[in-house]
C-alpha positions as semicolon CSV with decimal commas, in nm:
position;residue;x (nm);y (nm);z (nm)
1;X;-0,879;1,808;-0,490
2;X;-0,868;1,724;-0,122
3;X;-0,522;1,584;0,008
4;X;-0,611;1,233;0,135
5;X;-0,308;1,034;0,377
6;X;-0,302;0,642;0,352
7;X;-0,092;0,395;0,530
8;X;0,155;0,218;0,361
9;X;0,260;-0,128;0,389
10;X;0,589;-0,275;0,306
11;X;0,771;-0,567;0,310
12;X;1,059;-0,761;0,102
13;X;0,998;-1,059;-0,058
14;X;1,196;-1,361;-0,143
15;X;1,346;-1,232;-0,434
16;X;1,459;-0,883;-0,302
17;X;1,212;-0,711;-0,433
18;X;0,992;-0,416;-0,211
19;X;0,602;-0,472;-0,210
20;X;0,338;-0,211;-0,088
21;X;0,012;-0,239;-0,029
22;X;-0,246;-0,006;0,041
23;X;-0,508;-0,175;0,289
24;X;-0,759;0,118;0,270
25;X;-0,731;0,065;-0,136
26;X;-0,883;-0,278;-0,260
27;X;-0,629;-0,433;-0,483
28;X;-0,332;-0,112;-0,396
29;X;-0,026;-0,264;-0,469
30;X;0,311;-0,263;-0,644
31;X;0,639;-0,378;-0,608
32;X;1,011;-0,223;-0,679
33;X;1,331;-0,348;-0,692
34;X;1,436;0,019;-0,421
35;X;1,225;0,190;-0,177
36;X;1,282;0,500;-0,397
37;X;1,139;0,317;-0,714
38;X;0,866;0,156;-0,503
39;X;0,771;0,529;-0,335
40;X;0,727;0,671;-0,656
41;X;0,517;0,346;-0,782
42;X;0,314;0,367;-0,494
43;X;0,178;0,716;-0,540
44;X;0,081;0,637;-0,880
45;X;-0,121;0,351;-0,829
46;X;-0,276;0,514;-0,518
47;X;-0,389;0,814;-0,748
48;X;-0,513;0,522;-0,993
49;X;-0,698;0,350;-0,740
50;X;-0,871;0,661;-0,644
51;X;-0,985;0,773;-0,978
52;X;-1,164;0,377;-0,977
53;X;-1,295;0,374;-0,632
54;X;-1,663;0,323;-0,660
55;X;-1,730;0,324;-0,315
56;X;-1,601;0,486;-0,021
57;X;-1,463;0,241;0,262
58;X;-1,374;0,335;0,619
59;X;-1,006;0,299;0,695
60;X;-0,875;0,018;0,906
61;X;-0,770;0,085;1,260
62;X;-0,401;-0,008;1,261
63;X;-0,351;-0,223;1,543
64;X;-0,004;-0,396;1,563
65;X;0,201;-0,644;1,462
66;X;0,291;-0,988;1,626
67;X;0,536;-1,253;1,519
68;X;0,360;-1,650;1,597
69;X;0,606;-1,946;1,563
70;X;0,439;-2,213;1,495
């Protein structure tokens, strides 16, 4: 099996909780109450996501991040 890299990301919500999200990986996500927790969740649900992909997508460039007021 071929090693594959994805980026990773994550943010805490209201409630304390860690999410990840896989943007490569339609519907790639989990959450965890530690980063440890959510590092371990996130590298099964990336292998589970895998073993459903039906098609291949191209990864998102990552651009940046900007804060708007509004």
């Amino acid at each position: 099996m071929v090693k594959r890299t994805f980026e990773v990301v994550i943010e805490r919500d209201a409630d304390g909780f860690y999410v990840a999200d896989v943007p490569e990986l339609r519907g790639c996500h989990t959450q965890a109450r530690d980063l440890t927790t959510l590092q371990k969740r996130i590298k099964d649900v990336i292998k589970l996501c895998l073993m459903d992909e039906k098609e291949a997508r191209l990864p998102n460039a990552f651009i940046g991040i900007q804060i708007v007021s509004v």
